[in-house]
BAFI-3210 file (N, C-alpha, C; in Angstrom, 3 decimals, decimal comma, padded with zeros to 6 digits):
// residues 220
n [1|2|3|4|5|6|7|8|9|10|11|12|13|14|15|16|17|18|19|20|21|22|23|24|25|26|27|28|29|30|31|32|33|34|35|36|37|38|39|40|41|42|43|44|45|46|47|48|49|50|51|52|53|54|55|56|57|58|59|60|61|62|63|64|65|66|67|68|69|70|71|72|73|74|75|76|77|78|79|80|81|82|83|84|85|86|87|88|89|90|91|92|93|94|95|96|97|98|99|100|101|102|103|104|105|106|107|108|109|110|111|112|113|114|115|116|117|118|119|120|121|122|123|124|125|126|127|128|129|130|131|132|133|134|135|136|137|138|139|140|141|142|143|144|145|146|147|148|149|150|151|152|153|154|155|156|157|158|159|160|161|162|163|164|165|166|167|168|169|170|171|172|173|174|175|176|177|178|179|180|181|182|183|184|185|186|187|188|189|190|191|192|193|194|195|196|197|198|199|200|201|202|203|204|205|206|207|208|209|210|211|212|213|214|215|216|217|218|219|220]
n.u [000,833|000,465|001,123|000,469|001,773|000,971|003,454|004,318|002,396|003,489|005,933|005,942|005,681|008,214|010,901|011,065|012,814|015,186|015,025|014,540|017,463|020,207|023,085|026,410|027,190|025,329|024,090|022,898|021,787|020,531|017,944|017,423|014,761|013,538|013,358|015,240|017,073|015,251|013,814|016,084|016,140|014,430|014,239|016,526|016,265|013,964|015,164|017,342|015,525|014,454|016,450|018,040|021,300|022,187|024,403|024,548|026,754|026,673|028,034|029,156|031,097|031,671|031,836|030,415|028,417|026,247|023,852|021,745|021,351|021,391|020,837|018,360|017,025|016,828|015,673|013,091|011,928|011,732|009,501|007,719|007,232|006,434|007,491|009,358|009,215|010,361|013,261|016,238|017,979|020,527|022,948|025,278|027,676|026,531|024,522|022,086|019,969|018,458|016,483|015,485|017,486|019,447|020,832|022,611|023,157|025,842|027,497|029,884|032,540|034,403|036,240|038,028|039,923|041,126|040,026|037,736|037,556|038,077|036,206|033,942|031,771|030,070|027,843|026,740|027,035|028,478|027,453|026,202|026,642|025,818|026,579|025,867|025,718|027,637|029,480|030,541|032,589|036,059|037,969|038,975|040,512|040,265|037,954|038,327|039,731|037,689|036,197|037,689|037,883|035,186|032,453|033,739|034,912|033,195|029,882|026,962|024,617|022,047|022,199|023,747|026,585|026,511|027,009|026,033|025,726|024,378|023,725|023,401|022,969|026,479|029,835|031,125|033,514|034,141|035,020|032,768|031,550|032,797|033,403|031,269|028,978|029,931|031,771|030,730|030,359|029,486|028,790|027,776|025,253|023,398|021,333|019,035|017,113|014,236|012,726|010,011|009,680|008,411|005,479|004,847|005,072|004,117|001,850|003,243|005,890|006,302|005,968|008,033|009,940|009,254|009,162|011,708|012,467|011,880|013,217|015,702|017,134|019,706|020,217|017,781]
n.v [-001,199|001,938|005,485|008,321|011,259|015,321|017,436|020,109|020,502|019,208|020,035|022,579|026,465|028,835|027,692|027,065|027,549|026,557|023,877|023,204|023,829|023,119|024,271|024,428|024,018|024,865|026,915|027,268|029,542|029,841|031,033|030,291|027,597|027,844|026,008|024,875|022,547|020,136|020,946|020,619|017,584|016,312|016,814|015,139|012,837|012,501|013,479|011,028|008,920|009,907|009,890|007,878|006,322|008,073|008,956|009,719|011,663|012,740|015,214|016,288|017,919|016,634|013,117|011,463|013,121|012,889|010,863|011,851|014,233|014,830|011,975|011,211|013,423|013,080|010,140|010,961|012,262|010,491|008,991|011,269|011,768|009,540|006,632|004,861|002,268|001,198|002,023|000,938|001,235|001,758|002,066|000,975|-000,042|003,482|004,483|004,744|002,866|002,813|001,009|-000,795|-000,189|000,070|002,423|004,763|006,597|007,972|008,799|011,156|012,457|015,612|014,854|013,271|013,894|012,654|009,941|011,183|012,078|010,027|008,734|006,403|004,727|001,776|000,884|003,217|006,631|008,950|011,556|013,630|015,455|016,428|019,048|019,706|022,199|023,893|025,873|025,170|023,926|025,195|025,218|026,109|024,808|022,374|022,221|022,285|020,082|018,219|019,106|019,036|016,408|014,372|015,415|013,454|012,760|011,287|011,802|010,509|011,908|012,247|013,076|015,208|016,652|018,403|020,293|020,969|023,198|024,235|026,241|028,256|031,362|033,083|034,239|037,302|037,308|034,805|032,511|031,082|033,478|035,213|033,582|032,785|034,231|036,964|036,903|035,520|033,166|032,141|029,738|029,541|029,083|031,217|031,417|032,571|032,526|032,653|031,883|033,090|031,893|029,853|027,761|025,583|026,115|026,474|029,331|029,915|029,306|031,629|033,927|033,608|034,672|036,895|038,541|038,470|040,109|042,381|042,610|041,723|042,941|042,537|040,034|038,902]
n.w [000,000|-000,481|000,903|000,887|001,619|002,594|001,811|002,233|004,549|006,587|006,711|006,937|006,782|005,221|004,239|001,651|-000,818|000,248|000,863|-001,561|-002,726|-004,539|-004,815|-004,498|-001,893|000,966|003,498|006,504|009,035|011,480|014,178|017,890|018,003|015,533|013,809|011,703|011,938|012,336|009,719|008,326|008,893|007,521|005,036|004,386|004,836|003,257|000,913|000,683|-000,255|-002,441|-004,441|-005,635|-004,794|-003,443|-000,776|002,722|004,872|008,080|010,594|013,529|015,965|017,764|018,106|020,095|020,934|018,797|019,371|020,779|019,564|016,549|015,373|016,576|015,819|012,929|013,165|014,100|011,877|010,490|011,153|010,870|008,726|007,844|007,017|008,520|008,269|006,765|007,250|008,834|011,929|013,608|016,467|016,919|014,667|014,531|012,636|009,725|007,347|004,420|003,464|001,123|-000,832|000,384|001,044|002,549|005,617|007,285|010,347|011,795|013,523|014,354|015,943|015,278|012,803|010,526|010,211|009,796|007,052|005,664|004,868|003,350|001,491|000,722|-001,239|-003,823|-003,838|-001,859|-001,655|-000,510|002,712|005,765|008,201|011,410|014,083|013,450|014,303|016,067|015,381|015,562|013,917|010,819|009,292|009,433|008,132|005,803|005,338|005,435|003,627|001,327|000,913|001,335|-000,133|-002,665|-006,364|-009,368|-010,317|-010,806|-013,725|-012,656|-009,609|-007,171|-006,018|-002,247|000,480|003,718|005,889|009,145|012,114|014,402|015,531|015,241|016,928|015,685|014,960|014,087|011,520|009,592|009,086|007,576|005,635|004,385|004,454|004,477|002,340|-000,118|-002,911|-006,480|-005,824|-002,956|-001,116|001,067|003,831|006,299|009,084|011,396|014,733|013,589|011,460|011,475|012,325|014,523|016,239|019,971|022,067|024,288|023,556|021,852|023,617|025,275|023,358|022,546|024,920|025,317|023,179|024,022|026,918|026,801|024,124|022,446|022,833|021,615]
ca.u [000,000|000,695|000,869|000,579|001,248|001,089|004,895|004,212|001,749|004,798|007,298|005,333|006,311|009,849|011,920|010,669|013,965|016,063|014,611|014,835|018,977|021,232|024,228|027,416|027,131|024,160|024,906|021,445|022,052|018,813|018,035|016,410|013,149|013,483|013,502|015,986|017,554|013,768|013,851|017,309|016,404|013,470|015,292|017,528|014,940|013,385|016,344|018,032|014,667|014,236|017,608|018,679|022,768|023,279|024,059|024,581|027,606|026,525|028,595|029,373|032,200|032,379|031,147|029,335|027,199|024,781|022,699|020,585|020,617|021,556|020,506|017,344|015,933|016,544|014,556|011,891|012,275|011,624|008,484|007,385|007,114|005,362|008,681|010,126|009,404|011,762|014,413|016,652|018,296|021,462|023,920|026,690|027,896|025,597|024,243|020,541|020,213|017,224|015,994|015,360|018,249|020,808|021,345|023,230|022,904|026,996|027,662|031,358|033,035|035,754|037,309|039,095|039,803|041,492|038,933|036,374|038,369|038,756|035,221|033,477|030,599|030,037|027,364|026,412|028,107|028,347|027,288|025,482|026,922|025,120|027,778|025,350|026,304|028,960|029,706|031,428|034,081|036,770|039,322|038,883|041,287|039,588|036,311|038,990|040,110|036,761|035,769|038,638|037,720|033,755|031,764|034,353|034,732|032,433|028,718|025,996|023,658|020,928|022,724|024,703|027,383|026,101|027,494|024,841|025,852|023,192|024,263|022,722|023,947|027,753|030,160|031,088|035,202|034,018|035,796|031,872|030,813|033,934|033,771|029,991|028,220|030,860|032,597|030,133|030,580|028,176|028,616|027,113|023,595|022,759|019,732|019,112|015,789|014,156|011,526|008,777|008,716|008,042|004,527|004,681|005,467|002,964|001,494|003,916|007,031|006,188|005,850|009,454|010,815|008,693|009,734|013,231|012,738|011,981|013,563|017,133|016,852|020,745|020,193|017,344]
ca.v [000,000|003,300|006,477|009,383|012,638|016,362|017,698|021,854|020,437|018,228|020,781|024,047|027,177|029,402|027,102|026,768|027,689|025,798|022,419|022,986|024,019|022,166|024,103|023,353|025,142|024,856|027,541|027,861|030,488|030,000|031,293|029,463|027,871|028,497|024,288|024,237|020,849|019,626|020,485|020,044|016,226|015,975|017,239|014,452|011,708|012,613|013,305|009,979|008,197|010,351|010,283|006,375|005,821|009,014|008,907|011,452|012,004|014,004|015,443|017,588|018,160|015,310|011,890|011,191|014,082|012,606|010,217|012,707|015,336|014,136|010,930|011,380|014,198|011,869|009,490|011,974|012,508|009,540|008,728|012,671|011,244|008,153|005,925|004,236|000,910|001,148|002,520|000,405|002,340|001,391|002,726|000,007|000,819|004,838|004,487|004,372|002,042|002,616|-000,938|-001,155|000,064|000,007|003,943|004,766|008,153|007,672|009,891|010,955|013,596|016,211|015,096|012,529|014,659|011,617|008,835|011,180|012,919|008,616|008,015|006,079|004,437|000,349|001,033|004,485|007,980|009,660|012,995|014,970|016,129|017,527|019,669|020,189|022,979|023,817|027,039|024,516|023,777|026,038|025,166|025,663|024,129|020,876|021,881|022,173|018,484|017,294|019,592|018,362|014,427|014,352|014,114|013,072|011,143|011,708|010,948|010,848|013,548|012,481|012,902|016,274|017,000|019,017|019,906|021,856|023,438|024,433|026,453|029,315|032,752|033,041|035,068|037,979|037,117|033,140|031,972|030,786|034,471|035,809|032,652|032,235|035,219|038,146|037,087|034,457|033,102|031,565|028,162|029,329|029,360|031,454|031,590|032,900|032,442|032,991|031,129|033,768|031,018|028,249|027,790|024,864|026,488|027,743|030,445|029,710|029,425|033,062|034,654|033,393|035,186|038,401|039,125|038,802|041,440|043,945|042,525|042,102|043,042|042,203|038,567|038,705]
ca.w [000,000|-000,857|001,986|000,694|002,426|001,904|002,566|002,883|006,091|007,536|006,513|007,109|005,618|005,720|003,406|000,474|-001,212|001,360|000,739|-003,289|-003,039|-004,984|-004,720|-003,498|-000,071|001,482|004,869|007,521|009,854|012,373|015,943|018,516|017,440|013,998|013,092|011,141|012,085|012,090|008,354|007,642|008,877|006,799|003,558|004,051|004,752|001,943|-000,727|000,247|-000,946|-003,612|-005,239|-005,390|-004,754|-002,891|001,138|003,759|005,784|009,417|010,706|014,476|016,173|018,788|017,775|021,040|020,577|017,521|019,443|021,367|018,429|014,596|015,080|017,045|014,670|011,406|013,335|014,111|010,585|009,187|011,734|010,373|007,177|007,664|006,841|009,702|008,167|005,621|007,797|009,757|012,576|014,533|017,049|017,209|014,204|014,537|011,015|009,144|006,238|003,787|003,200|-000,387|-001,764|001,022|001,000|004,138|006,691|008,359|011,505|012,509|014,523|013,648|016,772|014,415|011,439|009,429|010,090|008,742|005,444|005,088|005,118|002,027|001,110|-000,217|-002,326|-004,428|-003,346|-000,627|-002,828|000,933|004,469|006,615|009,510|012,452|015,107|011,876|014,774|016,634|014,176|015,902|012,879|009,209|007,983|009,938|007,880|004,509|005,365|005,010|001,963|000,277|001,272|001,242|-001,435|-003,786|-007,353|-010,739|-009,613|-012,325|-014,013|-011,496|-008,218|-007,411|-004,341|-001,327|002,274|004,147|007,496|010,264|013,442|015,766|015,280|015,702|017,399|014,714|014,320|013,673|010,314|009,207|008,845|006,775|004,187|003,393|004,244|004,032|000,955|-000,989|-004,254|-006,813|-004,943|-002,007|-000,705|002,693|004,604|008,260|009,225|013,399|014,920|013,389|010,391|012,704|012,905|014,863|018,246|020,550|022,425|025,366|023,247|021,261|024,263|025,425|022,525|022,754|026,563|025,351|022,619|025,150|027,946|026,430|022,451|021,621|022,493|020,868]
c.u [000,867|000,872|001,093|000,189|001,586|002,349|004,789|003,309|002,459|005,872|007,059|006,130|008,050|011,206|011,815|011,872|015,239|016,319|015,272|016,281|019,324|022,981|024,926|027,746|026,089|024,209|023,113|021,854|020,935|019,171|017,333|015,602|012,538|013,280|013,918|016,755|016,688|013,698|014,889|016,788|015,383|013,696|015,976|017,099|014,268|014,044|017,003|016,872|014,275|015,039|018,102|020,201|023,757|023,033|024,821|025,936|027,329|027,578|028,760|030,747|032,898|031,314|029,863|027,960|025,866|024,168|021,545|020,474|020,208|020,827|018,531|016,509|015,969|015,616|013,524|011,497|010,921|009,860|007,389|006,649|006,638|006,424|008,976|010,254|010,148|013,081|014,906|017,769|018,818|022,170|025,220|026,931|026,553|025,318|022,869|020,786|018,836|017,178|016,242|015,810|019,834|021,795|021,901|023,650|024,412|027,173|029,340|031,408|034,456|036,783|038,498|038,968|039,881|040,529|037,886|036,829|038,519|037,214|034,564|032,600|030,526|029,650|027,004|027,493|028,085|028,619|026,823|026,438|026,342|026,485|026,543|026,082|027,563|029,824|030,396|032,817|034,762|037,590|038,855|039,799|040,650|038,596|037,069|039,297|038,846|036,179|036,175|038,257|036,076|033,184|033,174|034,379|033,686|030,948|027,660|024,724|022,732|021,092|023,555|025,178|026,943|026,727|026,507|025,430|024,548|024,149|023,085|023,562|025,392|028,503|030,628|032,716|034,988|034,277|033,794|031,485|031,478|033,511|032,653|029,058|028,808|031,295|032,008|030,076|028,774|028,014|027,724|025,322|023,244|021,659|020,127|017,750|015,989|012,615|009,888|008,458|008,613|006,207|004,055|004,751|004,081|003,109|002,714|005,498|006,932|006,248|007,565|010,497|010,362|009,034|011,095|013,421|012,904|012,761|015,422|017,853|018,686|020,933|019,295|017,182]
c.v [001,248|004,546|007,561|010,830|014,304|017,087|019,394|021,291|019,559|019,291|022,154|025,024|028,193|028,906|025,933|026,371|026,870|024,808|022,296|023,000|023,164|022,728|023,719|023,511|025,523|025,504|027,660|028,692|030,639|030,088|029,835|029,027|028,208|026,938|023,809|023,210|019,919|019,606|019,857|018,084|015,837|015,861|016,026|013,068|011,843|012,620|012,001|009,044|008,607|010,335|009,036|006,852|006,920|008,363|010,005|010,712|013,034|014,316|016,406|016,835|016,858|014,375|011,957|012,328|013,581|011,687|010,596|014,117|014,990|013,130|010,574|012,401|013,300|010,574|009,544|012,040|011,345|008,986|009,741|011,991|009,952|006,774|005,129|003,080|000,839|001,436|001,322|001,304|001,391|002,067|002,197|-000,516|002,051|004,895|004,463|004,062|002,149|001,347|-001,391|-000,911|-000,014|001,471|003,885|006,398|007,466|008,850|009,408|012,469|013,939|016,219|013,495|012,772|013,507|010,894|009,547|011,824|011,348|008,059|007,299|005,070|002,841|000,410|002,867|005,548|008,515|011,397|014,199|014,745|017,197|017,844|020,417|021,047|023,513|025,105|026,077|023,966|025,165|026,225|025,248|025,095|022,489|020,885|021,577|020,834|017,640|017,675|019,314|017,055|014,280|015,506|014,301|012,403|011,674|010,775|011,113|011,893|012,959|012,936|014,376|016,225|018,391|019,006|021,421|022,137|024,436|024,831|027,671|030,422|032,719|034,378|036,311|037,899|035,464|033,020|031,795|032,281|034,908|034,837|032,208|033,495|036,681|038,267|035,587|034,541|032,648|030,448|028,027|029,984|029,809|031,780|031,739|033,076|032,205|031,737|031,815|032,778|029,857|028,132|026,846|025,243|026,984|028,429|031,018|029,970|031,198|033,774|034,659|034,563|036,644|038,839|039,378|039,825|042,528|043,466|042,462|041,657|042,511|040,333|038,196|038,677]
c.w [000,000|000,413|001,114|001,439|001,820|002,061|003,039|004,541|006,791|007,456|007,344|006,557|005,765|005,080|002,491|-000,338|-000,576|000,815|-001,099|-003,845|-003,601|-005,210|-003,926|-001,720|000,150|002,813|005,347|008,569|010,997|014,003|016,644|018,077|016,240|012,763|011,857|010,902|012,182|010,318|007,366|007,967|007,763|005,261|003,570|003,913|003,172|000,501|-001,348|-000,514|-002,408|-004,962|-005,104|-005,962|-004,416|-001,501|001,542|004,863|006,717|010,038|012,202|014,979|017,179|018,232|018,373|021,087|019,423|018,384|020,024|020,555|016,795|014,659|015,477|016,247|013,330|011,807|013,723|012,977|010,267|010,074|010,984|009,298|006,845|006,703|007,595|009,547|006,974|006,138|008,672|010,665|013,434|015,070|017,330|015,869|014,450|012,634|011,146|007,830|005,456|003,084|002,286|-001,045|-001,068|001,235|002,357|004,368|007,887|009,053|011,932|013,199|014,215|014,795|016,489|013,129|010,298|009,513|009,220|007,470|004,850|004,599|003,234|002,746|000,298|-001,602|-002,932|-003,989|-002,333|-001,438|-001,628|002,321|004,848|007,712|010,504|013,492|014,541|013,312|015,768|015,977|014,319|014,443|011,043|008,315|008,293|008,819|005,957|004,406|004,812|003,479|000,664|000,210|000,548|000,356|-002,447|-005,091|-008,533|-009,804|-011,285|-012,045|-013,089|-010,227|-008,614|-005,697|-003,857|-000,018|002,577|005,460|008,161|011,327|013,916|015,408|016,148|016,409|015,675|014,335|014,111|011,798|009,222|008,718|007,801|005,515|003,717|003,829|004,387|002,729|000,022|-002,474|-004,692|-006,170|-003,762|-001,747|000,529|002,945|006,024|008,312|011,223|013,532|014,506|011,863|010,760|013,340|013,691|016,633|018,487|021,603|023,336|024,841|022,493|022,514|024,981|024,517|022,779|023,857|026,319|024,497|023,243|026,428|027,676|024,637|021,557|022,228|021,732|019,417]
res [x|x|x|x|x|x|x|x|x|x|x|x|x|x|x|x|x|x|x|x|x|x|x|x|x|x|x|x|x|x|x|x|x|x|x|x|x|x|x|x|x|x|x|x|x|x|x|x|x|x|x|x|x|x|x|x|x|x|x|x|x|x|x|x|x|x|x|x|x|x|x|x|x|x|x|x|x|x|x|x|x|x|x|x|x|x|x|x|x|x|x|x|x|x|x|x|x|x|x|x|x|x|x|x|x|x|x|x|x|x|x|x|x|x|x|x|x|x|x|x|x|x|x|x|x|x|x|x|x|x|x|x|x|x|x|x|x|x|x|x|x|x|x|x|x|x|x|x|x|x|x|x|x|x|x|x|x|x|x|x|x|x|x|x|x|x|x|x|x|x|x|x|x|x|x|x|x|x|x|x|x|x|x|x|x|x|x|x|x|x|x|x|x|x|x|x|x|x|x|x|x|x|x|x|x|x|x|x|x|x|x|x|x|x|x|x|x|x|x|x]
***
C-alpha cells in the first residue's frame, strides 16, 4: 500500500527555497526555534529516498554528541514522514540504512579529522553532508580536510554533491561568517531564518521570545 502525504503540512512554511537548493554550499544560519535541524532532517529523509545511490555524511564536532541530536531528529524525521518501516536504525555501528536500496545516513566527529576525510561508502556515493552545530568547528582548515575528502569522485547527471551546514547565530570574528556570508561566491547558498517562520510552536514558546525582545533586544 501506498501512503501518501502532503509535505508543505509536515514541513510548514519558511523554506521553500532551502529544501529545493542544490548548490554546493548549502549555509542555515537559524536562531532558537526556527527548526531548522527539524527540516534540515526531513530534507535528508526525503532526498536519500528520492535520489537512489546518494548517502549522507553528518557530521558535528564530537562523535558522542549525535545520538541525542543528529541521530534522534533523522529518526523523528523519518516517523514525520510516515517511513520508519523502511528505515533500519542502529547505534553500534551509529548508522541508518534505507531498506530497499541500502542507501546509508553515516555519523562521525571532527574530533578525528582523518577517520572522517577517510570516510566512504560500499554502495552508491556519498554525494550529501550535513555539519550540524557547523559554529562549533573552531578550525577551518579541519572543515577544509573534510571539503577536500567528502563528497568526492564523478557521480551521475541524477545525483549532485552538497554539504549543508546548520548552526545558531555566531560570534562575529568566527571563520563561518567571513567565508559564506561576508565574501560568498556563486557556490554558495545562505539563509538565516528565526523562529517567526516556525509555525509549529505555541502560544507559550512566542511569548518566550517576545519578553526577550523587550527585555534584552541584543540577544534577541
Amino acid at each position: 500500500m501506498k501512503t501518501e502525504i502532503y509535505l508543505p503540512q509536515i514541513i510548514g512554511r519558511g523554506y521553500g527555497k532551502y529544501w529545493n537548493d542544490k548548490n554546493r554550499y548549502r549555509v542555515l544560519k537559524g536562531g532558537k526555534g526556527s527548526k531548522k535541524s527539524a527540516t534540515t532532517a526531513l530534507n535528508y529523509i526525503y532526498r536519500l529516498m528520492k535520489y537512489p545511490g546518494s548517502n549522507l555524511l553528518v557530521v558535528r564536532q564530537v562523535m558522542n554528541t549525535h545520538r541525542d541530536s543528529t541521530f534522534a531528529q533523522l529518526k523523528w524525521a523519518q516517523e514525520r514522514l510516515g517511513v520508519t518501516h523502511l528505515w533500519k536504525n542502529t547505534v553500534s555501528p551509529m548508522e541508518m540504512t534505507y531498506m530497499p536500496t541500502g542507501q546509508k545516513i553515516i555519523f562521525r566527529g571532527f574530533d578525528d579529522v582523518l577517520k572522517l576525510a577517510s570516510t566512504t561508502v560500499s554502495d552508491g556515493y556519498l554525494c550529501f553532508v550535513w555539519i550540524e552545530e557547523a559554529f562549533e568547528i573552531a578550525s577551518e582548515a579541519d572543515f577544509d580536510k573534510l571539503d577536500l575528502s567528502v563528497p568526492r569522485g564523478a557521480i551521475p547527471d541524477t545525483l549532485f554533491k552538497q554539504t549543508t551546514l546548520t548552526f545558531n547565530p555566531w560570534s562575529e570574528t568566527h571563520w563561518l561568517k567571513k567565508r559564506f556570508f561576508d565574501n560568498p561566491d556563486e557556490r554558495i547558498s545562505a539563509y538565516t531564518t528565526t523562529y517567526l517562520c516556525n509555525e509549529f510552536l505555541d502560544e507559550a514558546d512566542r511569548a518566550v521570545f517576545e519578553r526577550m525582545k523587550i527585555e534584552n533586544p541584543r540577544k534577541y
